[in-house]
C-alpha positions in Angstrom: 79.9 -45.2 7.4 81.0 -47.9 4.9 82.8 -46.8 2.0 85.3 -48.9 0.0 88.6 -47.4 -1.0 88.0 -48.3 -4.7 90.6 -46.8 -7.6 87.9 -44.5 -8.6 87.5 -43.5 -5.3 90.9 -43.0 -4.5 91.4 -41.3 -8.0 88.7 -38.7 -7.6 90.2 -37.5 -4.3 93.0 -37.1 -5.2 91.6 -35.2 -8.5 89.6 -33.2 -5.6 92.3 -32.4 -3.9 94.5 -31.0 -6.9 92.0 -29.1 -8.1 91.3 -27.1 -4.7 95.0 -26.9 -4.4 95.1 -25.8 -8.8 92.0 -23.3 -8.5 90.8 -22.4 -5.2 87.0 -22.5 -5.1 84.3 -21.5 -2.4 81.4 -23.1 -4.4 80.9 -27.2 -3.6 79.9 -27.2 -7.2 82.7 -25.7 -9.1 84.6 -28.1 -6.8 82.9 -30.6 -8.7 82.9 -29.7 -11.6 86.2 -28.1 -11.6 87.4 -31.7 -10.6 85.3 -33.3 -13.0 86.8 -31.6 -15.9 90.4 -33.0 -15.5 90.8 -34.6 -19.3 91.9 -38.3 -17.6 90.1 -41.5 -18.7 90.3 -42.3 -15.0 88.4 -39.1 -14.6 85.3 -39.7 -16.6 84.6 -43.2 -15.2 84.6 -41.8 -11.2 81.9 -40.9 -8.9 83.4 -37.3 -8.3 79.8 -36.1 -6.7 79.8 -38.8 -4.6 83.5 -38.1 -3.3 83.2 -34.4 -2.9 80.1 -35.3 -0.6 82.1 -37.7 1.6 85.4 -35.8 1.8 82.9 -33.4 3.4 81.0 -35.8 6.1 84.4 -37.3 6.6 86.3 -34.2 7.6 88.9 -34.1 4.9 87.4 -31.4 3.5 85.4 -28.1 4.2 84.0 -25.5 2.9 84.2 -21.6 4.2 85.3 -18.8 2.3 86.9 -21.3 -0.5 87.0 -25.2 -0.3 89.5 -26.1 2.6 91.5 -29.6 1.7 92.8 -31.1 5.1 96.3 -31.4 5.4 96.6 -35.2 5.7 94.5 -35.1 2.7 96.6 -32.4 0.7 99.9 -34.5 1.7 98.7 -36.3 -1.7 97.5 -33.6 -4.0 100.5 -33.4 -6.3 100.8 -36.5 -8.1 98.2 -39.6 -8.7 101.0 -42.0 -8.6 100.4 -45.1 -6.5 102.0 -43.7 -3.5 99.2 -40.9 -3.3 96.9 -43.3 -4.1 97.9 -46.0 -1.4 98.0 -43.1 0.9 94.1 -42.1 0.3 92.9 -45.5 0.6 94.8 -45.5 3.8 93.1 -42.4 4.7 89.5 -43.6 3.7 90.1 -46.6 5.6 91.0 -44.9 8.6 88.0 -42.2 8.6 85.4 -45.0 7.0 86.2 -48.2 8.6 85.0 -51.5 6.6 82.0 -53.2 8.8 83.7 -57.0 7.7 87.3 -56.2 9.3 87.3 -57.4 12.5 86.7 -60.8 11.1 89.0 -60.8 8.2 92.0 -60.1 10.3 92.5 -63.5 12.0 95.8 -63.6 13.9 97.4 -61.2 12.2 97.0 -62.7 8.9 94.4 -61.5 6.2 91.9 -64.2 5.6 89.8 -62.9 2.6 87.4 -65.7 2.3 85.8 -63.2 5.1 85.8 -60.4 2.3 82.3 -60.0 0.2 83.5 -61.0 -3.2 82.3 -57.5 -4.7 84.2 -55.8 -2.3 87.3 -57.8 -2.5 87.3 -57.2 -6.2 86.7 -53.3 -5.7 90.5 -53.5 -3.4 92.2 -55.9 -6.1 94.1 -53.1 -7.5 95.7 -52.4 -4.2 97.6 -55.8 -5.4 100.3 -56.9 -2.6 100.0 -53.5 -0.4 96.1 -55.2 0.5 97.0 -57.3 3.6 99.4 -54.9 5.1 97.3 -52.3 4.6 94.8 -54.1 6.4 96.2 -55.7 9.2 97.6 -51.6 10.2 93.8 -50.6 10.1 92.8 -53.4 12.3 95.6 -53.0 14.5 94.8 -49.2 15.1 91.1 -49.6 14.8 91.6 -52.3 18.4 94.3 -50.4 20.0 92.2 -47.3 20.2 88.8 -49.7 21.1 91.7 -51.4 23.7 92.8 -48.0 25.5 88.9 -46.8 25.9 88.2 -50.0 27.6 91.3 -50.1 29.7 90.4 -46.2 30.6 87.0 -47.1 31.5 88.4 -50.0 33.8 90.9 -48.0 35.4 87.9 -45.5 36.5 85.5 -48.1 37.5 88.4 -49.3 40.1 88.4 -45.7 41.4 84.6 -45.2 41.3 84.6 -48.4 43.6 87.0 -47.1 46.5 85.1 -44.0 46.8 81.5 -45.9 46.8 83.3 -48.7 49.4 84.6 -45.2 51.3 81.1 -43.5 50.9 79.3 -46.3 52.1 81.5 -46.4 54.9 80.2 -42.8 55.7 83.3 -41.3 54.9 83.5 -38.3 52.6 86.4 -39.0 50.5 87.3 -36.4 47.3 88.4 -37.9 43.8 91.2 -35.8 43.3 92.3 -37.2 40.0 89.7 -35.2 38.6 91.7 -32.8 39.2 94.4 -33.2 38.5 97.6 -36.2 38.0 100.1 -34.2 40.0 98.4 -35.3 43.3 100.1 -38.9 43.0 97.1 -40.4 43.8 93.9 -40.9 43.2 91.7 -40.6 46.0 92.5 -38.1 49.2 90.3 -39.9 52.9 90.5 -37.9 55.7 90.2 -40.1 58.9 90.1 -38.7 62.5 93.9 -39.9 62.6 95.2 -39.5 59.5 94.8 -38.8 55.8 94.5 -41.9 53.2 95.8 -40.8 49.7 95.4 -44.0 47.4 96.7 -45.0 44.0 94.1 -47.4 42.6 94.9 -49.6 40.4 92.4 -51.5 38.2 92.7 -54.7 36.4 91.6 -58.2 35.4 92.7 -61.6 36.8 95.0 -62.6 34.3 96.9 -59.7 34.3 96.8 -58.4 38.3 100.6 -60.3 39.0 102.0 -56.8 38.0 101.5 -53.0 38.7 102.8 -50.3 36.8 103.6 -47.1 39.2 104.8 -43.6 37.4 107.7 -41.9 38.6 105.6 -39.2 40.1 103.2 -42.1 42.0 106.5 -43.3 43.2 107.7 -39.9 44.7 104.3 -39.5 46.5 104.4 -42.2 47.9 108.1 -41.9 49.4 107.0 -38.3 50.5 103.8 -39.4 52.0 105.2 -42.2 54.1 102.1 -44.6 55.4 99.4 -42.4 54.2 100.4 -43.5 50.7 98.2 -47.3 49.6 98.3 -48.7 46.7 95.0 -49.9 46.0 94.5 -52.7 43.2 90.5 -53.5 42.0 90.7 -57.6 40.3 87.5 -57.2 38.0 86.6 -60.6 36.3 87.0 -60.7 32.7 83.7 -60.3 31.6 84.1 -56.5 32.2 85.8 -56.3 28.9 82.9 -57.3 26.9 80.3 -55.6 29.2 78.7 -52.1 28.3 78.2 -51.5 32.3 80.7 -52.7 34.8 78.6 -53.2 38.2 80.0 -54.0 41.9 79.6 -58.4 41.5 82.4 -57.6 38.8 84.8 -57.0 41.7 86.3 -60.8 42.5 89.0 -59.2 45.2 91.0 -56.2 46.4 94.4 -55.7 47.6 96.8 -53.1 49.4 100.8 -52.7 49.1 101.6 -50.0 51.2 104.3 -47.0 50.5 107.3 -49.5 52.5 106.3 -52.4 50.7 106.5 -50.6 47.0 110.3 -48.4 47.9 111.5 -52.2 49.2 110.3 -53.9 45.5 111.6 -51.3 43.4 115.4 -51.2 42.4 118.3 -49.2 43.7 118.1 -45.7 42.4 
């Protein structure tokens, strides 16, 4: 969904939200109107319909037995100064991200000769607070695009042990499934001994380091040389691939439970 944060826009949320804080309602339409009917010249020039609608699709409102403002939402109800105002846009932003701002965020640094003129003139009364603004969207719109893809790596490196293990003919159980108290991530029972490995997935240019919890490290004191470490290199491509396959894999390595108590530092 592609909505701009416009004044208007901004102006008749906030006019939705007073009202449904003012005089509760459990009609959508004597929302509107109720809205509607503030005496503001702001008022009469916004899309208040339009708004009511996509509070609704977007979750910051709901209607039940009255009209239900959500709380991040209702933070802003009591004044349309521009610190409400700036705090809607931010909202919209967030639940409605704009399709052009992965490329108008260039290092950082707001380059709005990527912004649509029209839309760029609809934001112009955000004034200085535009860029900033922005750039926090951005940042939070790639960190949480960042942590799927590093989650999805991290299972892919344990969904290749167990098919290396399988294929093997081994029967090994993916116990953090389960649960993250094991330590571990896979449990191997061999006719001599149980395997319990921590995998640890990654990509090339970042596979010189390995980060172990404090629970990982206990395990693996406790379990002595049945405790691996198990790091999966993927190639770099995996981070722009929808499927991650097996010629992804350029190497794996071991550090057993010695080698990691000798490289960590004194307790």
């Amino acid at each position: 969904m592609y909505e701009l944060p416009s004044r208007g826009r901004c102006h008749a949320a906030f006019l939705l939200a007073y009202s449904a804080r003012l005089r509760p309602s459990g009609d959508f339409n004597s929302w509107v109107i109720s809205a509607s009917g503030k005496s503001t010249i702001m008022a009469a020039s916004t899309d208040v319909l339009g708004t009511a609608r996509l509070l609704v699709d977007i979750n910051l409102a709901s209607i039940t037995d009255v009209v239900a403002i959500n709380p991040v939402l209702a933070a802003f109800d009591s004044k349309a100064d521009r610190h409400s105002l700036l705090g809607i846009a931010r909202l919209l932003l967030q639940r409605c991200p704009l399709a052009w701002i992965g490329a108008a965020i260039v290092d950082g640094r707001l380059a709005p000769e990527f912004i649509p003129d029209s839309d760029l003139e609809a934001l112009s009364w955000l004034g200085p607070d535009l860029e900033p603004l922005l750039v926090e969207i951005h940042h939070r719109l790639t960190r949480a695009s960042f942590d799927e893809r590093r989650k999805m790596l991290g299972n892919a490196g344990e969904l290749a042990i167990m098919s290396a293990l399988r294929y093997e003919r081994y029967s090994p159980v993916h116990v953090a499934l389960l649960s993250d108290w094991y330590g571990y991530d896979i449990e191997n029972r061999r006719a001599s001994a149980t395997e319990r490995l921590e995998v640890k997935a990654c990509v090339r240019a970042t596979a010189d380091r390995v980060f172990v919890s404090r629970n990982e490290f206990d395990k693996a004191a406790k379990f002595g040389s049945e405790w691996r470490l198990i790091q999966v290199i993927f190639s770099s491509s995996v981070m722009v691939e929808r499927t991650i396959i097996a010629a992804h894999v350029e190497e794996v390595r071991e550090l057993s439970s010695g080698a990691l108590q000798a490289l960590a530092p004194d307790r």
